[in-house]
C-alpha positions in Angstrom: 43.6 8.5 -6.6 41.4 9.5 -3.5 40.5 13.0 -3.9 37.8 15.1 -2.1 36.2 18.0 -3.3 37.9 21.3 -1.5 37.1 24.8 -1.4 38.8 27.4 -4.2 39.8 30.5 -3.1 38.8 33.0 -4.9 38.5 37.1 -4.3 35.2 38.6 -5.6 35.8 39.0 -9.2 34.0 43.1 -9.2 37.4 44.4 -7.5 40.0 42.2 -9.7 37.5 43.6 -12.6 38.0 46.8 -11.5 41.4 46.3 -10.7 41.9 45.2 -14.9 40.1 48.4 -16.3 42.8 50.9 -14.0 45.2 48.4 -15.6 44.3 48.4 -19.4 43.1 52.5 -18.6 46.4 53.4 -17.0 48.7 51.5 -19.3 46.6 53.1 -22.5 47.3 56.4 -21.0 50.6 56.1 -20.7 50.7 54.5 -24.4 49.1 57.9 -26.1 51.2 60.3 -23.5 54.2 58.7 -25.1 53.2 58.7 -29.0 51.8 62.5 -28.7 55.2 63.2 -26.4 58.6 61.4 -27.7 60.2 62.6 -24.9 58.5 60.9 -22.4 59.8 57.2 -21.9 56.5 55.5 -20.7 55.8 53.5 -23.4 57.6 50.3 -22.3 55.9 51.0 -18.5 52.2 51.6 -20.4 52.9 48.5 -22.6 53.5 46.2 -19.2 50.5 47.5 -17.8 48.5 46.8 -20.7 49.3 43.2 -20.3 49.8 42.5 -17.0 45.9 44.1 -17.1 45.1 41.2 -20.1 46.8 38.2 -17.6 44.6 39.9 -14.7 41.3 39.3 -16.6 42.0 35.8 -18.0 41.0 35.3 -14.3 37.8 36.8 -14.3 35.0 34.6 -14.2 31.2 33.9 -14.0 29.5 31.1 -11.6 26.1 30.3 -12.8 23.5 28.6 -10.3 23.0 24.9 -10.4 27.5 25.4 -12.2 30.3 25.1 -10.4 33.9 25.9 -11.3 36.6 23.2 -11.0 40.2 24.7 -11.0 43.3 22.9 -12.3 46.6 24.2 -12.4 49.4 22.6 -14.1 47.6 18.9 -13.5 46.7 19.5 -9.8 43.2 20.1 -8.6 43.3 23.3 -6.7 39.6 23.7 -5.4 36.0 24.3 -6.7 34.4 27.4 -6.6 30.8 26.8 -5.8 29.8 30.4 -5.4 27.6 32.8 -7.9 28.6 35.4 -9.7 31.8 37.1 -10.9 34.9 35.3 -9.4 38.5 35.9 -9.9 41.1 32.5 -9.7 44.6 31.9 -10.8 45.0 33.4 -14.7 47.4 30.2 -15.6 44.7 28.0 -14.1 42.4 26.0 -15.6 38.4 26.3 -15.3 35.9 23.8 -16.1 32.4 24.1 -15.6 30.1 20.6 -13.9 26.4 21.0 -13.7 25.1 20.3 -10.2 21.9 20.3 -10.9 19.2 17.5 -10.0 19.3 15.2 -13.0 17.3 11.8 -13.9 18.4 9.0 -15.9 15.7 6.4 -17.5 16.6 2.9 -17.7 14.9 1.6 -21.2 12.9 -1.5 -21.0 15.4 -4.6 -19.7 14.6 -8.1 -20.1 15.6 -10.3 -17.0 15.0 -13.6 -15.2 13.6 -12.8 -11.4 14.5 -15.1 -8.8 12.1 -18.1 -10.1 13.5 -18.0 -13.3 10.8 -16.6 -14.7 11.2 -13.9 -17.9 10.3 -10.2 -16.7 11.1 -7.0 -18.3 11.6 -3.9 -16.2 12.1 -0.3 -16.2 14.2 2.3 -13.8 14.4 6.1 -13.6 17.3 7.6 -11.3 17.3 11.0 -9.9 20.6 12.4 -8.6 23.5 14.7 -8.4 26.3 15.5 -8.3 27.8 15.9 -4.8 31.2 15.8 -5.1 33.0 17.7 -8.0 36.1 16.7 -7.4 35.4 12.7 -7.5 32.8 13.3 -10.8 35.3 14.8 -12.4 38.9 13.1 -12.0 37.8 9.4 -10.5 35.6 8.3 -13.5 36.0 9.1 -17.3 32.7 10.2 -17.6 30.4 10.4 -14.9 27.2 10.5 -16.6 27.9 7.3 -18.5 29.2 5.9 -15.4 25.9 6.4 -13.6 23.8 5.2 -16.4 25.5 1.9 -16.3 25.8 1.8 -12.3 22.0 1.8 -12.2 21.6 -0.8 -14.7 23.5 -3.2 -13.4 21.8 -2.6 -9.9 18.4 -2.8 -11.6 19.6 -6.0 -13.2 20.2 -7.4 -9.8 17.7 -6.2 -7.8 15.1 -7.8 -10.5 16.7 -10.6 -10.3 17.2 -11.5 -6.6 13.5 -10.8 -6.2 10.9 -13.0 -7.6 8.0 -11.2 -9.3 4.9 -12.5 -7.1 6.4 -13.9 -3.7 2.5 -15.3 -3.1 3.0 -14.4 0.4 6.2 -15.9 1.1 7.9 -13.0 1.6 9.2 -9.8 -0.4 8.3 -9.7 -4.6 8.2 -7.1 -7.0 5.3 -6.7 -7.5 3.6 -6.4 -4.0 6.5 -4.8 -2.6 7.2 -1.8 -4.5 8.5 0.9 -1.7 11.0 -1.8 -0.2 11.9 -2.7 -3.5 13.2 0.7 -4.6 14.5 1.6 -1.3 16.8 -1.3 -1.9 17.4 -0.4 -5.3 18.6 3.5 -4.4 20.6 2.3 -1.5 22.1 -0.3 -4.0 22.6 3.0 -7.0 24.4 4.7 -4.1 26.8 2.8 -3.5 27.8 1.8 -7.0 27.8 5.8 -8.2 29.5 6.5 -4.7 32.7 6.7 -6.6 31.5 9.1 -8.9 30.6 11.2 -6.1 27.2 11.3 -7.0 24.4 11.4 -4.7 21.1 9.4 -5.4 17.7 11.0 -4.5 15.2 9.0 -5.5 14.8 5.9 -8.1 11.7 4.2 -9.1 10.4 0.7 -11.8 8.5 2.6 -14.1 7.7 -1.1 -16.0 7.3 -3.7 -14.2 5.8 -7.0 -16.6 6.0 -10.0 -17.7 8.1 -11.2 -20.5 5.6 -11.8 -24.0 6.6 -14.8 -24.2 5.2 -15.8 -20.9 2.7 -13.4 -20.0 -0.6 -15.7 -21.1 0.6 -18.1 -19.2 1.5 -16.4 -16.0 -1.7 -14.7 -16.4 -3.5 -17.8 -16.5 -2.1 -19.0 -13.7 -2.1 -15.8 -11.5 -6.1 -16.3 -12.3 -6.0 -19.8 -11.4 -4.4 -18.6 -7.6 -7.4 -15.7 -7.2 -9.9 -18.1 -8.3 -8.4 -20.6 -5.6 -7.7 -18.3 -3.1 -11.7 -17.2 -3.3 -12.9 -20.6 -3.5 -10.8 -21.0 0.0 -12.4 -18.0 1.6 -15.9 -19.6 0.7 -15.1 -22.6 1.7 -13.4 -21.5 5.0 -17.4 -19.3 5.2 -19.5 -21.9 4.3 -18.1 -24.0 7.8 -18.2 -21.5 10.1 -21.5 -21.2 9.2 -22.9 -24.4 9.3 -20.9 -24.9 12.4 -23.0 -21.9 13.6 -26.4 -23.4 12.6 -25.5 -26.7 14.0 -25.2 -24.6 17.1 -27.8 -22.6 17.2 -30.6 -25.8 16.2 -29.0 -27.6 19.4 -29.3 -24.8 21.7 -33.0 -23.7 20.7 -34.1 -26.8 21.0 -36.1 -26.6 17.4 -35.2 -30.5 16.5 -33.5 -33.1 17.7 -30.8 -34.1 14.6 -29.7 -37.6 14.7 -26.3 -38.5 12.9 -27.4 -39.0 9.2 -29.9 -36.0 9.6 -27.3 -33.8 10.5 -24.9 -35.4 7.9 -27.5 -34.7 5.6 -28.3 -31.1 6.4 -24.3 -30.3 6.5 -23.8 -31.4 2.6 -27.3 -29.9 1.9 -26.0 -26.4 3.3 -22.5 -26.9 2.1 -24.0 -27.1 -1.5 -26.0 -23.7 -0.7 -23.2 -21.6 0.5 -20.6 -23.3 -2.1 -22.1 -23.7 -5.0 -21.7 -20.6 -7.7 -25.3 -20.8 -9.5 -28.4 -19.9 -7.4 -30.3 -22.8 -5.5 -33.6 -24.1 -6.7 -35.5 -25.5 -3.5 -37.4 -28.3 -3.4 -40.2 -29.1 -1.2 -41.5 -32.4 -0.4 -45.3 -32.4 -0.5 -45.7 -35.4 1.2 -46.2 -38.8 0.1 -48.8 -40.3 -2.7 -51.0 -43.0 -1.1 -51.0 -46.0 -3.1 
């Protein structure tokens, strides 16, 4: 089955209303004419009108906004009636009401390995709608459970093709969030495409490590800031005894033979590196004996 969603057509449902009250009027006329006047023999034509006025407004109905009307007659999908108001469509037909509203779905909390193995849970929301009637209606048994577990399984695989913290070697979940969930909609969008629903928008609202693991991995996560700082002083602490190196040589304020400057570079690399504050020490000169 490959259907598409197709226009109904319908007439405005004011003139077939109007059209069923000069039925039902006309044919109740005729009904009392008859009963105050044997003679006349309009009762059977009053009778017919009475129902064929009944059949005429089992047609008549209303479109809400954010509705639509799906039309089925005798098994076949006729068309969808997407305009508000009164509406008027096959009496014999049948007429069933889809939302087409904007709607969300949350994804609860889902425990999954990421693509290191390690133990993360994660959280989803979808927003969408419904695009195509005719696909949400007769493709999938129910499209709202459908699109429920769509996203789940593409937030199940998105979280795990991903690792949580890449540490720069190239997209995680964590640092990547916008690329992330661009994936994850394009993913959602393609899995509810069936369903003809149309994603708008999804978004991790949890992103964490597993209990089990989360001491650990927050040990460690301090462990790489406390080494990536210790590498930025480091990588300082040169450059600027390079720079002093440089700048003694080219003022001329002493000449620095080998274990001089040797000396001097660990002196200043203890200065610069070192996490408690220097106590200086100054040589007074030498006692005589």
């Amino acid at each position: 089955m490959n259907l598409r969603e197709r226009r109904g057509l319908t007439p405005p449902g004011s003139v077939m209303l109007l059209l069923t009250l000069l039925l039902l009027g006309g044919g109740g006329l005729l009904i009392y004419q008859s009963s105050q006047n044997p003679a006349q023999t309009n009762m059977a034509l009053g009778v017919g009108l009475v129902i064929v006025g009944f059949v005429v407004s089992r047609g008549l109905m209303t479109v809400s906004p954010g509705e639509a009307k799906v039309i089925q007659f005798l098994g076949r999908y006729t068309g969808t009636v997407r305009h508000q108001g009164l509406r008027w469509a096959n009496p014999f037909a049948a007429k069933r009401t889809i939302s087409v509203r904007i709607r969300n779905t949350e994804i609860p909390v889902l425990k999954v390995n990421d693509a290191d193995g390690n133990p993360i849970e994660v959280a989803a929301v979808v927003i969408w709608q419904v695009a195509d009637t005719a696909r949400a209606m007769f493709e999938v048994d129910n499209f709202v459970t459908f699109v429920a577990a769509q996203t789940e399984t593409a937030v199940r695989h998105i979280a795990s093709s991903y690792p949580y913290d890449a540490h720069g070697r190239g997209l995680s979940l964590r640092d990547n969030a916008d690329e992330i969930t661009r994936r994850m909609s394009e993913e959602i969008a393609q899995r509810a495409q069936a369903a003809g629903v149309a994603v708008v928008e999804s978004r991790l609202t949890h992103l964490a490590f597993a209990p089990e693991i989360a001491q650990s991995m927050l040990q460690r996560q301090q462990a790489n800031a406390v080494v990536a700082a210790r590498f930025r002083i480091v990588e300082g602490a040169v450059g600027m005894v390079q720079l002093a190196l440089t700048k003694l040589s080219e003022l001329g304020v002493a000449e620095l033979d080998e274990p001089t400057k040797a000396a001097l570079i660990s002196n200043l690399l203890v200065v610069l590196c070192g996490d408690r504050g220097t106590q200086p020490v100054i040589q007074a000169g030498r006692a005589s004996p």
